[in-house]
ROSE-187308 format. One record per residue (C-alpha): x, y, z; residue in one letter. Coordinates in steps of 0.05 Angstrom, whole numbers, plus 5000, padded with zeros to 4 digits. Last residue first. Layout:
N
XYZA...
REM end
This chain:
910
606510772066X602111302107X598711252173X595011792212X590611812281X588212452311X586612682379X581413192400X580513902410X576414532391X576615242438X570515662409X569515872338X568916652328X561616992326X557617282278X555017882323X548918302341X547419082352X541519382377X540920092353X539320692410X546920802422X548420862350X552321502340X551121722404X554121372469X548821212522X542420852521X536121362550X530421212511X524421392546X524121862515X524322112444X529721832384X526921262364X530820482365X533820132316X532219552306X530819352234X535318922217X540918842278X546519262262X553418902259X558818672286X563818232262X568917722277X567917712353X571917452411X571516922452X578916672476X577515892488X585715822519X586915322464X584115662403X585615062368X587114372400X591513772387X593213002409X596812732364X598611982349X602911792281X605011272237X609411142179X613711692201X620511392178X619011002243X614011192287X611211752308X609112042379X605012722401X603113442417X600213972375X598114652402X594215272379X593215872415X590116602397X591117252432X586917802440X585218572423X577818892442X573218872390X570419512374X563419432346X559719842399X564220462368X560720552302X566420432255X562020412193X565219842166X564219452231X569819052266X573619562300X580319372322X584319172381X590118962375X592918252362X596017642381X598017052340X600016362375X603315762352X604515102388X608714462367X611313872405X612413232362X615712682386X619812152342X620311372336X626611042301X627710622368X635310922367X632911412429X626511822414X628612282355X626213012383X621313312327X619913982362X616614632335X615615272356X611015872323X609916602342X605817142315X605117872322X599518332295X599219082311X594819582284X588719112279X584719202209X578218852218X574719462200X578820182171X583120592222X580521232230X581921912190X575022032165X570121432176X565721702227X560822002181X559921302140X551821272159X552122012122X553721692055X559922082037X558622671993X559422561909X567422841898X566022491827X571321941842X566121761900X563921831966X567822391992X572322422044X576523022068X580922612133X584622022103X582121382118X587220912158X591220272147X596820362199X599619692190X605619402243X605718662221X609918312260X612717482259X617016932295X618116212269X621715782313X625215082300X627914452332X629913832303X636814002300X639014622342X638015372338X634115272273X630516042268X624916352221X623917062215X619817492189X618318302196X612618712171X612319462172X607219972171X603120392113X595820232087X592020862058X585320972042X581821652013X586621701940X584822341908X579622821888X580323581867X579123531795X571923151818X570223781852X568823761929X562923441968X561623382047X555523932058X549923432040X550822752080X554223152130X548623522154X547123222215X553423312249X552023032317X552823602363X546123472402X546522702407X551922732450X558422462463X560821952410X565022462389X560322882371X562923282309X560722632256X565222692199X564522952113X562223592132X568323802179X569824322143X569724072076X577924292060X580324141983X584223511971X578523091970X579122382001X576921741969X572921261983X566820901929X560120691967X557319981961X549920001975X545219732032X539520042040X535520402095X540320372167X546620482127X548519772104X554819702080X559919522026X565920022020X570319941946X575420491947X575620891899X583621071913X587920601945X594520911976X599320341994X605820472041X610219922057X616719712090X619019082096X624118612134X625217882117X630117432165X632016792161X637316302207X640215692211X642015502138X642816252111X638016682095X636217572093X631417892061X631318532056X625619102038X622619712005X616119791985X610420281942X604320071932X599220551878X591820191888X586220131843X578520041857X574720041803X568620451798X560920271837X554520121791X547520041826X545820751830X546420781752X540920271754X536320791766X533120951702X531820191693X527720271759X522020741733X522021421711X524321791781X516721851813X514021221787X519820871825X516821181885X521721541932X521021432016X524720712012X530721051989X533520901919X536320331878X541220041938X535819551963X535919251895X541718781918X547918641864X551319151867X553919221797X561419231777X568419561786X574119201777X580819151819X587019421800X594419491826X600419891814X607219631840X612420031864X618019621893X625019791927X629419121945X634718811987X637218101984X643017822031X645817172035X648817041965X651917691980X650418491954X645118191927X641118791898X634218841879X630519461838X622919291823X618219591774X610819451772X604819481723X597619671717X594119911647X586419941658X580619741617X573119921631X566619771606X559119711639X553319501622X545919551641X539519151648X532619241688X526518831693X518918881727X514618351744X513118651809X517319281828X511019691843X509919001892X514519361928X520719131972X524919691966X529319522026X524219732074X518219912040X513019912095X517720032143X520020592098X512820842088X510420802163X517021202186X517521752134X510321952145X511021882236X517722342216X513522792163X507623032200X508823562242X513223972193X506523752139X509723682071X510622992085X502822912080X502522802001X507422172021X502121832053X496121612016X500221271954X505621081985X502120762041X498920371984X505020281943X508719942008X502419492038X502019191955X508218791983X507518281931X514118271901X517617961842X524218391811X527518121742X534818291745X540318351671X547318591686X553118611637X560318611665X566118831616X573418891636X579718971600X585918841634X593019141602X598618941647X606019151656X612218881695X619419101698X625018821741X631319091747X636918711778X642918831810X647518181839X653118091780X650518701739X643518901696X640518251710X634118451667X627818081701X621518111650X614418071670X609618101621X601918211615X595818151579X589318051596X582417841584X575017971621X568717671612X563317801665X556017591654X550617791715X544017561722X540417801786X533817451801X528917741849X523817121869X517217221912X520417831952X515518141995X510217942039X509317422101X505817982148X503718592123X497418682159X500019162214X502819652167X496119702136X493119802208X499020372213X496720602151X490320702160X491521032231X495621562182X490121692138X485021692186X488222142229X490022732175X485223242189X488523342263X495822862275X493522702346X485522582336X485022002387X486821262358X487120882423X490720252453X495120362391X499819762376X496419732300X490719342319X491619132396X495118742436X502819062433X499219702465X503820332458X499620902466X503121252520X509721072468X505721642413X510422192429X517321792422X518621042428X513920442429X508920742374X513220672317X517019972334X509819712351X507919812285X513619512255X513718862305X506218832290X507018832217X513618312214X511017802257X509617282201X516517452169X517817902115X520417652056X528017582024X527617061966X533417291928X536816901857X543117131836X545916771785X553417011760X556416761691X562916821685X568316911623X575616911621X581417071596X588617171605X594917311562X602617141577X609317471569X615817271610X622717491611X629517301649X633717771614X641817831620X641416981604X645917101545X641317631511X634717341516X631716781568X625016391569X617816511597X611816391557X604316431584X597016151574X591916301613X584816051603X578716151647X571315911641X566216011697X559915871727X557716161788X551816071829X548316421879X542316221915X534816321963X529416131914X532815441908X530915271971X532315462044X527116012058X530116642066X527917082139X525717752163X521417962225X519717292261X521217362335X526316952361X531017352345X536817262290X533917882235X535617432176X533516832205X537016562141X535715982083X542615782040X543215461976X549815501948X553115371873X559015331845X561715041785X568415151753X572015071684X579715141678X585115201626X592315271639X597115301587X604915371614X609615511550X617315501563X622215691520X630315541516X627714931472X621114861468X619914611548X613014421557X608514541617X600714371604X595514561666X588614181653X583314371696X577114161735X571014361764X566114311830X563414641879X556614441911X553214821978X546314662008X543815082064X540415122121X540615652167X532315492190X526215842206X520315402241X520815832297X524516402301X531816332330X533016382390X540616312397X544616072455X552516062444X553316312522X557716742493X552317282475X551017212554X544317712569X540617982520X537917332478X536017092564X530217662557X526417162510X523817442456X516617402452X512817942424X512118382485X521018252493X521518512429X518419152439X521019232508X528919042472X526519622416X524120102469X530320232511X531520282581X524120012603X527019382570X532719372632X536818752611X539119182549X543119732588X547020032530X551519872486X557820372487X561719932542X562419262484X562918552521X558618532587X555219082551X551918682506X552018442435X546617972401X548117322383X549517132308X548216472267X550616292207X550915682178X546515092174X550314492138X550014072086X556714172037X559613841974X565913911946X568413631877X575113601842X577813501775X584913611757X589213401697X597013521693X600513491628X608813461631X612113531572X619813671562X622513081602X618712661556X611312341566X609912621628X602412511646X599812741711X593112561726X589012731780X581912661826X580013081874X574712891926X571013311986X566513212037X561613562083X557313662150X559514232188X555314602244X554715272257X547315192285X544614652334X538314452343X532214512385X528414952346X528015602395X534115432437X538315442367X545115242403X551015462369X557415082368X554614612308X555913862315X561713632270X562113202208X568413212159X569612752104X576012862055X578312551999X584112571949X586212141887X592312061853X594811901778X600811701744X602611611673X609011621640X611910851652X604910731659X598910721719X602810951777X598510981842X598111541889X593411391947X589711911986X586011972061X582412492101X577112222157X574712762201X569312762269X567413222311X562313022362X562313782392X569713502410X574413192372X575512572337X580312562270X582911922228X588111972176X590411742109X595911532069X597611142002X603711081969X605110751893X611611091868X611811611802X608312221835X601712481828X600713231852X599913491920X596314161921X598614871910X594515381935X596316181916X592716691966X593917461931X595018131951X590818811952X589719101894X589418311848X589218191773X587217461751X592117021702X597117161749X604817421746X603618161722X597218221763X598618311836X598318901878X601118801953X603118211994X603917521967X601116952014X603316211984X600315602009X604114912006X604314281982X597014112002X593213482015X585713662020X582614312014X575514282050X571714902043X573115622063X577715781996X571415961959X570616492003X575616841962X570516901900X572516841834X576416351847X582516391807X586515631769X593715661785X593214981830X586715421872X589116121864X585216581912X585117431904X586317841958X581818491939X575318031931X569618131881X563418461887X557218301862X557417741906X555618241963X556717792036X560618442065X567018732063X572718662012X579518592041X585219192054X588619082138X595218942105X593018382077X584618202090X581517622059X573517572066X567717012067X563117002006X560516322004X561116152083X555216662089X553417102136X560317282172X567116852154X574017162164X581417132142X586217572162X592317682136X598818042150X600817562209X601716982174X601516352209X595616382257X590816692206X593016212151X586515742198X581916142151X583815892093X581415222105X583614522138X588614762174X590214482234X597414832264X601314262246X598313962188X599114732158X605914772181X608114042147X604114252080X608314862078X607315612095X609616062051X609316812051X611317351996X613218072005X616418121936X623918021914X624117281911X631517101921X629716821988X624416421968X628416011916X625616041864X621615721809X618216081761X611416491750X614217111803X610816781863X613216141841X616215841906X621415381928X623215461995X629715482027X633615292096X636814552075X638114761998X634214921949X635215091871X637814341844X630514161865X627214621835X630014711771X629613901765X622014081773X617413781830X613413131831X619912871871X618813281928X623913741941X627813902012X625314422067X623415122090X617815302126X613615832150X609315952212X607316622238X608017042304X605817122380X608117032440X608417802459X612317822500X616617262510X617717152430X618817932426X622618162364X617517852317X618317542252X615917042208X618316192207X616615562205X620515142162X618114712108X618114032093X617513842015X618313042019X624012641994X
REM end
């Protein structure tokens, strides 16, 4: 029989709100255990969130599971479509598809840093990925996907602080069948997925998966004539599963994905979508759009970001290579009233990828496709575990260990494009006291070099024409190596203290070391020059803003030809103890409730982009060099203390899970850009008073109250720090079978995931970076309040011909949220709702099928993040009048969501 599940999360408001998660309950495949099978009945699902099989419903953790039936239904072909059935994530892609981000409970890792890995952690078939993006690619046939909520690490090989994404694909079974399907859609989409299962021996029996997807991109690169966002890949998995005895079963896994596509493009934001940007159609309104505009950005880049038109520079490019590949060989054997599960796995991933990096049209910043332009992970992991029972069958226990070992390459080719020098100059001159100058023509934007900064004219003209000549400089090849090896143990042991009370008890020792090694090429000889010359005249009050601006233009991101040939290294150690205990009582067979705490951990590591060394304004001579600096570049662990209390409720025709949570995280791990560097800040509040140091006092007002001292008045004592995020709410689920053939799955998430007020940047009480001053007491990025979900589905039996119908739809809707991690308010993204929809026939005993389907059904545009365009910012002086301070003289873009997709899709199995 085949694993069907039944939708199902929770949400009081079907009419409402229309919105809510899928789930799914059904009977056994074959290819699972005898445990399994004799477990579940008509409205279960076996899981092994707690490393053995249960039955959902007894599991005693926030866990998830959506089946291969739900996923087919709503279609998923990544991650990223577990958005529409569970409302406590959030998947997202910005930058890069290699390092996109899992949110539960509103707590992901930000940014494209691979330095830094993910709070949800992704289980491909019980083998981790070190990175969660990973999990964007092709997936194949699944079983089923389970989302667990909270700190993990007593159950895993990998720890988790945030929650966890186990995939479990189809495995070989003992009968021949072969399937496959046949997808057309629009934007010349087009998806072929098929397998076949063949048994090779009385024992042996082994499967093979593939999937080829092409589709046209939904961007429009106006500049280049192509298209952008596209998707051009396949994937094939190969297995064997050899079960020699009832005791033994070996299961061997190889895969391999490969990806050509260009990906990702970003439009800029406008007013027609966000009220605090300014006027951007009006250039003489702000200085940046005129500056742009004189170079030759077309005015239409400002006017409809959903228009999907990008002008992109000439002769730059999003392409990108991508190959990920590995295998693994899980072992099960029964000794006895023991079993050990060995899992050892080896992957390989790598991805090319070339970027407009500053998405106009004119050429400020850009990687070049090749090999200059990567990351690449290689890595080795073995768990091995032993579960069993003690003391006539009073303790359920298991013990296991963990290790592993990676190997990170970094390689950066980040260089300043061929209209970088005039675009800087011009960005000087445009706005302030020297704008009556402003000449986009001429050397260094100046129509005229009169004596305005006294004795020191030439020196500053000198380096506005050095400025000017910078063009197609900087990085020739940074290279980041990075080793990680990390091992574990833990146990997890279930004492059934009385018929229906147990006590669960889990612990974890993880010990961590990362070792970094970078080499540094550069020939921006503009930056050490201006350096040079330059910073002797900061000391001038008159001087020191037109100083600070030619040198960090001229140094932006630290690219220096001072760092030319030049290598640093460092290491770093830490272990942590993390653990859980969980109380559950059945007071019926029906009826589960439960109180959790859980303590969760996350490594710290390198940032891996030298930008974060020091500010552009500070020689490396100056401080000793750059190995004396690589201090800057290390961030803490992140751990978080969960508590959570819950029910779940089951019976044939109707679920229901309640929980309640609060999670305080404390060192926080923040990636982003603060208008010099970007850096990865640690969060955490101070339980002493700063007096409103650590915030901005405007209120988005007025530039005259902004609080610009906070980068240096916000610090306590490190005795005096604590936790500075916290994630509390409530999450219901239910799933519903009011009549054969039919079934609803309803869902909420309620998560106030906030900063505390007193923040400092680090477990030192070190102040907050000032670009984070509106953090304090908001509502972190991509974390909506308020998520609901909703789900239907309808197999009617057509008659006595054997055929069926299918009607299914699910929807999630959320509130709005703020998609930047510095909260700045143009990056609010106002809340929506989301629909999917299924419809069509099958034949008998579902040999074939005809669907016609679409996702984001109603084409709602919305954002997935905002953020500050390179570079352009605007100054200060008139004529720059754009409302709303902090940020109202920055230009802001956005990686867009996917627009509405449909087609029709032909399958056959036998």
């Amino acid at each position: 029989m085949r694993l069907r599940l039944m939708s199902a999360c929770a949400v009081p408001a079907l009419v409402m709100a229309l919105a809510a998660p899928a789930y799914a309950q059904e009977a056994a495949t074959p290819s699972q255990d005898t445990a399994e099978r004799s477990a579940q009945s008509d409205n279960e699902i076996i899981v092994t969130a707690q490393g053995r099989a249960q039955a959902l419903a007894d599991v005693p953790l926030a866990v998830s599971a959506v089946s291969s039936e739900t996923l087919q239904q709503t279609g998923a072909n990544d991650i990223r479509a577990l958005n529409q059935v569970a409302p406590s994530l959030l998947v997202s892609s910005t930058g890069s598809e290699a390092n996109g981000s899992a949110r539960i409970r509103g707590i992901g890792t930000v940014g494209d840093n691979p330095g830094l890995e993910s709070s949800v952690a992704v289980f491909i078939d019980g083998v981790y990925r070190s990175r969660s993006g990973i999990g964007l690619s092709e997936l194949g046939d699944l079983e089923r996907i389970e989302v667990l909520r909270g700190p993990q690490g007593t159950l895993f090989g990998r720890n988790a602080s945030a929650g966890l994404i186990n995939i479990v694909s189809k495995m070989p079974e003992a009968n021949f069948s072969v399937g496959g399907e046949a997808t057309y859609g629009n934007y010349n989409a087009l998806r072929l997925q098929g397998y076949v299962n063949v048994p090779l021996s009385a024992h042996l029996s082994g499967r093979l998966d593939g999937v080829y997807m092409k589709r046209d991109g939904f961007y429009t690169d106006v500049t280049n004539k192509r298209d952008v966002n596209n998707r051009d890949r396949y994937f094939v998995r190969g297995q064997l599963l050899f079960e020699p005895s009832s005791d033994v079963r070996v299961r061997v896994i190889g895969d391999y994905t490969h990806r050509n596509e260009e990906c990702c493009g970003a439009t800029y934001v406008t007013s027609t979508i966000n009220p605090y940007i300014g006027n951007l159609n009006d250039p003489a309104s702000n200085n940046i759009v005129r500056v742009l505009r004189d170079l030759g950005q077309p005015m239409a880049a400002f006017s409809d970001p959903y228009s999907r038109n990008l002008y992109v520079s000439s002769g730059r490019s999003y392409g990108g290579i991508t190959e990920d590949w590995g295998g693994s060989v899980q072992v099960d054997w029964n000794l006895g009233d023991v079993k050990l599960t060995s899992i050892t796995g080896y992957r390989n991933y790598f991805a090319s990828q070339g970027a407009d990096t500053d998405y106009s049209a004119v050429d400020i910043l850009y990687r070049a496709p090749n090999a200059n332009s990567s990351r690449a992970f290689e890595t080795f992991s073995q768990e091995l575990r032993l579960n069993g029972t003690a003391f006539g069958e009073k303790l359920d226990w298991l013990v296991g260990g963990y290790y592993a070992n990676e190997d990170l390459t970094l390689v950066d080719n980040l260089r300043f494009g061929s209209q970088y020098g005039r675009f800087a100059t011009c960005r000087i001159v445009s706005g302030g006291g020297l704008a009556a100058l402003y000449s986009p023509t001429s050397a260094g934007c100046l129509a005229a070099r009169p004596a305005l900064f006294g004795a020191a004219s030439p020196l500053i003209y000198a380096g506005f024409d050095r400025l000017d000549g910078i063009n197609d400089r900087g990085t020739t090849r940074d290279l980041f190596k990075q080793n990680s090896r990390n091992w574990a143990l833990f146990t997890h042991n279930i004492f059934h203290v009385t018929t229906g009370l147990d006590l669960t008890v889990g612990l974890r020792y993880t010990n961590e070391r990362k070792r970094l090694n970078a080499t540094f090429g550069n020939d921006n000889t503009a930056c050490v020059a201006n350096q040079s010359s330059l910073l002797p005249l900061r000391s001038v009050a008159s001087l020191t803003g037109v100083v600070d601006a030619i040198i960090g233009l001229s140094c932006q991101g630290n690219s220096t030809s001072e760092l030319n040939g030049v290598s640093i290294r460092d290491t770093r150690k830490e272990d942590q103890f993390t653990g859980t205990a969980i109380l559950s009582y059945k007071p019926t067979d029906d009826l589960l409730l439960y109180g959790s705490y859980s303590r969760g951990y996350k490594a710290g590591g390198f940032n891996l982009d030298k930008s974060a060394l020091k500010a552009p304004i500070v020689t490396f001579a100056s401080v000793g060099g750059a190995q004396a600096l690589t201090s800057a570049l290390q961030f803490a662990p992140e751990t978080n203390d969960a508590f959570e209390i819950g029910l779940k409720y089951s019976t044939r025709k109707f679920s229901l899970n309640v929980s309640a949570f609060r999670q305080q995280f404390k060192n926080f791990q923040l990636n982003t850009f603060n208008g010099t560097v970007f850096l990865v800040q640690n969060i955490n509040g101070c339980t002493a008073g700063l007096d409103g140091g650590d915030r901005d006092q405007s209120k988005f007002t007025t530039a005259s109250n902004y609080n610009a001292a906070a980068a240096t008045t916000g610090a306590c004592s490190a005795s005096n720090t604590s936790y500075g995020v916290v994630s509390q709410g409530v999450e219901l689920e239910a799933s519903l079978v009011p009549a054969r053939d039919f079934r609803v799955g309803l869902g909420l998430t309620y998560a106030d995931t906030h900063y505390r007020n007193q923040l400092v940047g680090s477990d030192t009480g070190a102040p907050l970076d000032q670009a984070l001053r509106l953090l304090p007491g908001q509502q972190l990025s991509n974390a909506p309040k308020v998520v609901t979900t909703a789900s239907v589905a309808w197999t009617p039996q057509l008659g006595n011909s054997g055929l069926s119908g299918l009607i299914y739809f699910d929807t999630r809707m959320t509130s709005d949220y703020n998609t930047g991690s510095d909260l700045f308010p143009q990056k609010i993204q106002d809340g929506y709702a989301l629909v999917n929809g299924r419809i069509g026939i099958r034949g008998k005993d579902e040999r074939w099928a005809i669907e016609l389907w679409a996702q984001n059904l109603l084409n709602q545009n919305y954002t997935q993040v905002v953020f500050n365009s390179p570079f352009q910012e605007g100054a200060t002086g008139a004529p720059f009048t754009d409302p709303q301070y902090p940020g109202g003289r920055q230009l802001f873009s956005a990686y867009l969501a996917e627009p509405r997709t449909y087609g029709i899709t032909l399958r056959t199995r036998f």
